[in-house]
N, C-alpha and C positions, 0 to 999 in steps of 0.2 A: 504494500500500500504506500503511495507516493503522491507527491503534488505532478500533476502532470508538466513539463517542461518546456516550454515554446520555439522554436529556430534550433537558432545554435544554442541555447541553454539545455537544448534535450542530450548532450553530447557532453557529461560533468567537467569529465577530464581536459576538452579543450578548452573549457572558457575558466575565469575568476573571478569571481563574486568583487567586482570594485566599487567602490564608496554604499557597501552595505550597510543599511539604516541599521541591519540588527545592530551590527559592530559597531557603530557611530551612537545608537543608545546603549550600549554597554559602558561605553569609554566614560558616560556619565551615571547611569544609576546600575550599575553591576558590581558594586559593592554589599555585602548586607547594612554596613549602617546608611548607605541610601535608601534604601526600598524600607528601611524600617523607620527613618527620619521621616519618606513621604508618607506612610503609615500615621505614622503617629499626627501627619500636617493632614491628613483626611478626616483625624479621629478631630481632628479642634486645636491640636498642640499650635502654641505659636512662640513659646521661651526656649531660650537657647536652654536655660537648664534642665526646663522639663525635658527636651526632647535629650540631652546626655544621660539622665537619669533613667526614664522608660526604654530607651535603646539599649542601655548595659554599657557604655562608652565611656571614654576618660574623656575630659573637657577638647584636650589636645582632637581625637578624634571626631568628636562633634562638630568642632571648629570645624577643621580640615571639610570632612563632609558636607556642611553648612555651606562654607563658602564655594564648591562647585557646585551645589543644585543653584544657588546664588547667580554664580555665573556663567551657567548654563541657561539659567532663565527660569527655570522651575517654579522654584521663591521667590520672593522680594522681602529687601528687608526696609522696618519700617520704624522708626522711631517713636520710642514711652517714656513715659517720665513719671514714676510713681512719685509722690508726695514726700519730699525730704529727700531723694534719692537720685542719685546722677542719668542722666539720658543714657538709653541702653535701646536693640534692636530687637524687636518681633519679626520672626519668617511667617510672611504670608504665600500661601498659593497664588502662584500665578493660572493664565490661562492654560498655557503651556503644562504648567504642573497638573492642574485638574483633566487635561487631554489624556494625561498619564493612568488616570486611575482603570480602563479596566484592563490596563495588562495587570497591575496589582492585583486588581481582585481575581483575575485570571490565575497569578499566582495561590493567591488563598485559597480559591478553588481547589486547584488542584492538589496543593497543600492539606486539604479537608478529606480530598479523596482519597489520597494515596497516602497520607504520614498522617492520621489520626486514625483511632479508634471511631473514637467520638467528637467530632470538631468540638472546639470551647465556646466558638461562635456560631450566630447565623446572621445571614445578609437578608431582611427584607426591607420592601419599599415601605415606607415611612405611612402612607394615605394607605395599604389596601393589607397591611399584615403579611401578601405574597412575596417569597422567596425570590429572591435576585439571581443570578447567575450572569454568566460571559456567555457567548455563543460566536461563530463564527458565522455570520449572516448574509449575503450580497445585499447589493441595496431594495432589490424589491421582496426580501424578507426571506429568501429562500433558508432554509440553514445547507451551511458549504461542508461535506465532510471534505476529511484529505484528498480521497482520488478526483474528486469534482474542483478541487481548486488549481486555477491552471497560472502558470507564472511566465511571464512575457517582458523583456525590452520593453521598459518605457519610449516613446516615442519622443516625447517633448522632451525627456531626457536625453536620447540619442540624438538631437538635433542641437540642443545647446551643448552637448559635449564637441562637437562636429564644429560648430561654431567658434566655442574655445579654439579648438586647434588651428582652423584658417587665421582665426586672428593672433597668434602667439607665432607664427610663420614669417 
């Protein structure tokens, strides 16, 4: 069982997967204390210390982490000032970051399937009590299993790439 493969992608060995999105979101939240900082910024968290403490992290790591969802775009950070107390920052979700969430729950999902007994959680909508999940869907709602999902050459891609080249000549 396989994604089906388009052109010359059906042929693994001759081509290479260049400027993959996977790879290119790994570089930013393929850490665990990423996915568990953006966790914790879906659950409401917005302190740097809450999210070192709930994560299990030393400040050192939090930082660290903090500051690439930051400048990746994820987060934003946002300035408080508690009453007697010097100016300090909140991480908020950005757009960007909330795009992110259902590969997370994606993860959780699977997470629930396969490495719990009994999940500790459940996902439902908030208005109707019903169960959330991820799915792989096309846009007229079909659900896409693996053999039905086909992968192709961007074309807008393969034309701005083409572009690049003439003009760097």
């Amino acid at each position: 069982m396989s994604a089906i493969m388009e052109g010359k992608l059906s042929d693994l060995l001759s081509w290479k997967p260049e400027n993959c999105s996977i790879a290119k979101a790994m570089e930013i939240v393929g850490t665990r204390s990423a996915i568990l900082i953006l966790r914790e910024a879906y659950y409401g968290m917005t302190r740097f210390d809450g999210f070192a403490t709930r994560v299990g992290i030393t400040d050192a790591a939090a930082s660290s982490a903090l500051r690439k969802l930051v400048d990746a775009g994820l987060l934003e950070k946002r300035p408080y000032r508690e009453e007697g107390k010097r100016t300090r920052n909140e991480y908020v979700l950005t757009q960007m970051g909330l795009d992110l969430l259902p590969a997370v729950v994606a993860l959780w999902q699977w997470g629930d399937k396969y490495l719990q007994e009994v999940p500790p959680l459940e996902r439902l909508e908030d208005t109707t009590g019903e169960p959330v999940r991820v799915e792989l869907r096309s846009a007229s709602g079909n659900q896409v299993p693996l053999e039905n999902l086909r992968v192709r050459v961007n074309d807008e891609w393969r034309r701005k790439r083409t572009r690049r080249a003439h003009t760097a000549e």
